[in-house]
C-alpha positions in Angstrom: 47.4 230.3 39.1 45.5 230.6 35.7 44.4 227.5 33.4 41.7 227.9 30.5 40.7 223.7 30.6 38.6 222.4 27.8 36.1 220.2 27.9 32.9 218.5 26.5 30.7 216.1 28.3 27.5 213.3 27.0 24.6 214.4 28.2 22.9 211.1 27.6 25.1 210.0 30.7 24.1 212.3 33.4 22.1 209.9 35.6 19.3 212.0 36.6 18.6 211.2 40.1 21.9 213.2 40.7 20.4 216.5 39.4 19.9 219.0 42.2 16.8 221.1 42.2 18.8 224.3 43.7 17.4 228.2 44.1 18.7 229.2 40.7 18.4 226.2 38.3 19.5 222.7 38.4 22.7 221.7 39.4 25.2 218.6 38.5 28.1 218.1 40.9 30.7 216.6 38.8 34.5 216.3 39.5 37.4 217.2 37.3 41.0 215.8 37.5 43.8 216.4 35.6 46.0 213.9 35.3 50.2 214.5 34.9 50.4 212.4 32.1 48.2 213.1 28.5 46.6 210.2 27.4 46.8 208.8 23.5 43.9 211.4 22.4 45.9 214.5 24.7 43.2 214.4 27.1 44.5 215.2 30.3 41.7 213.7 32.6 38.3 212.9 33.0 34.8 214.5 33.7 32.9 212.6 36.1 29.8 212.6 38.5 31.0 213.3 42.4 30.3 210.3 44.2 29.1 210.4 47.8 31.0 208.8 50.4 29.2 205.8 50.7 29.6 205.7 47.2 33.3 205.6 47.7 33.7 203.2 50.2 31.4 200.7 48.8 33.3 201.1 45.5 30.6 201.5 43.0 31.4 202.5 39.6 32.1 206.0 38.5 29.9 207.7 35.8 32.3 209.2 33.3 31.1 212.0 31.4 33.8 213.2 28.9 37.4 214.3 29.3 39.7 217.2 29.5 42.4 219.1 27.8 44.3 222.4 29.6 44.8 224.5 26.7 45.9 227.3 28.2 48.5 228.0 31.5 50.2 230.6 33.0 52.8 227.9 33.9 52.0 227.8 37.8 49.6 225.1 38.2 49.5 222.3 35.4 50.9 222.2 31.6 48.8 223.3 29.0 48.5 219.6 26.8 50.3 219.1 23.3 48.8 220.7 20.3 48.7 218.4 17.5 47.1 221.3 15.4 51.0 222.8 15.3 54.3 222.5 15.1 55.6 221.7 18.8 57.8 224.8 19.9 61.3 223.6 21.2 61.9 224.8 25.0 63.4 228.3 25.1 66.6 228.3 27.8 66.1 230.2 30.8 67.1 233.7 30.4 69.7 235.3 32.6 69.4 239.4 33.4 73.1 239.7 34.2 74.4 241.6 31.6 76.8 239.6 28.8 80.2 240.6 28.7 80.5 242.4 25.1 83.6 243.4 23.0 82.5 246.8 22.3 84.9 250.0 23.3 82.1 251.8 24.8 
């Protein structure tokens, strides 16, 4: 299951008492969901800051970040989203590997 997913996010937005101080660097947990339908712009979900649990269940907002488009798939996992940058390709028919009868004499 391969996907290349494309996405930007506002910096202005991270809230920064989410910012983890870890080992390495600093960290944002953020979650990522991709949608099954593309929206008017052929985003395909959003980017947003993981809530806690208490955050969950006590319903507070969600801190959206940006969007994102799959533009790439190996066809196992999600659709890759509509270019508008070209022509839309018309869906090939499944091939068959049985051989097709032929009129040849040999």
């Amino acid at each position: 299951m391969a996907s290349i997913i494309k996405t930007s996010i506002n910096l202005n937005a991270i809230p920064k008492d989410k910012i983890i101080d870890g080992k390495k660097g600093k960290y944002l947990p953020i979650t990522i969901t991709i949608n099954d339908e593309v929206d008017q712009f052929g985003n395909q979900g959003p980017v947003m800051v993981e809530q806690s649990k208490d955050e969950r269940d006590s319903k507070a907002p969600k801190v959206y970040l940006g969007n994102v488009k799959v533009v790439w798939t190996n066809g196992q996992n999600v659709d890759a989203a509509p270019r508008t940058d070209q022509p839309q390709q018309q869906a090939r028919p499944a091939q068959s590997f049985a051989p097709e009868p032929d009129d040849l004499p040999f």
